[in-house]
C-alpha positions in Angstrom: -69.4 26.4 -175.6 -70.8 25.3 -172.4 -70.9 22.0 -172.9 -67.9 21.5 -174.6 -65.9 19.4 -172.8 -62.0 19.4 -174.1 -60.6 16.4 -172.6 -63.2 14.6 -175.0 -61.0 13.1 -177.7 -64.6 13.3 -179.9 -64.3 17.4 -179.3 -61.2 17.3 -181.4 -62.2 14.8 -183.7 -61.7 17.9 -187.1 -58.2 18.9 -185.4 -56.0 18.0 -188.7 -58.3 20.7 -190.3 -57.8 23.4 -188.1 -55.6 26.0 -189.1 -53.2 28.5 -187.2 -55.4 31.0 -186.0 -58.5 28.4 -185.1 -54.8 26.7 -182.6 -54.2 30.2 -181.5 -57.7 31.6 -180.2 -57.8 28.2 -178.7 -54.8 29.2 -176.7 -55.9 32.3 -176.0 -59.5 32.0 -174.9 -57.9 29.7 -172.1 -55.4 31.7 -170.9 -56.0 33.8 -168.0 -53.0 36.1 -168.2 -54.5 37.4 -171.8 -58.1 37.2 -170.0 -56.7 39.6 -167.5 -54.9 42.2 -170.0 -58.7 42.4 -172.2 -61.3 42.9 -169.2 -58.4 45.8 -168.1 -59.0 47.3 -171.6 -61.3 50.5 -171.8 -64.5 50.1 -174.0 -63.9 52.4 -176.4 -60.5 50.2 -176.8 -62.2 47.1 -177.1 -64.8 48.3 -179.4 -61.4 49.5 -181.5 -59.6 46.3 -181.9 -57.9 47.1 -179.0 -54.7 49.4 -178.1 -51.2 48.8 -180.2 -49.8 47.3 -176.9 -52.3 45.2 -176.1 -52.0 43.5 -179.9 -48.0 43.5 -180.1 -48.4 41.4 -176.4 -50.5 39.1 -177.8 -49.4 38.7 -181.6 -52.9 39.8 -182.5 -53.7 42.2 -185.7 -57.6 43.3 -187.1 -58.7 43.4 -190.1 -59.6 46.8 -191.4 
């Protein structure tokens, strides 16, 4: 997503047809708070779908 560029009104153009979790990763992947809490998360953790603290923070949950 380099060249993605969201102030662009055309970027959003599908918007109405995003769902829930397509408005939640968007808010996640830019906030820096949550960006902090994964890059302090051990490997193994990440490779695990993280730690139960980590996913009740953040409202996350993995499919098995």
């Amino acid at each position: 997503m380099s060249g993605f560029d969201w102030r662009s009104e055309q970027a959003y153009a599908n918007f109405e047809k995003a769902e829930t979790v397509d408005i939640a990763w968007e808010w996640l992947r830019r906030d820096s708070e949550y960006h902090k809490d994964y890059g302090a998360l051990t490997t193994p953790a990440r490779l695990n779908g993280a730690t139960d603290d980590f996913r009740h923070k953040w409202g996350l949950s993995f499919r098995s």
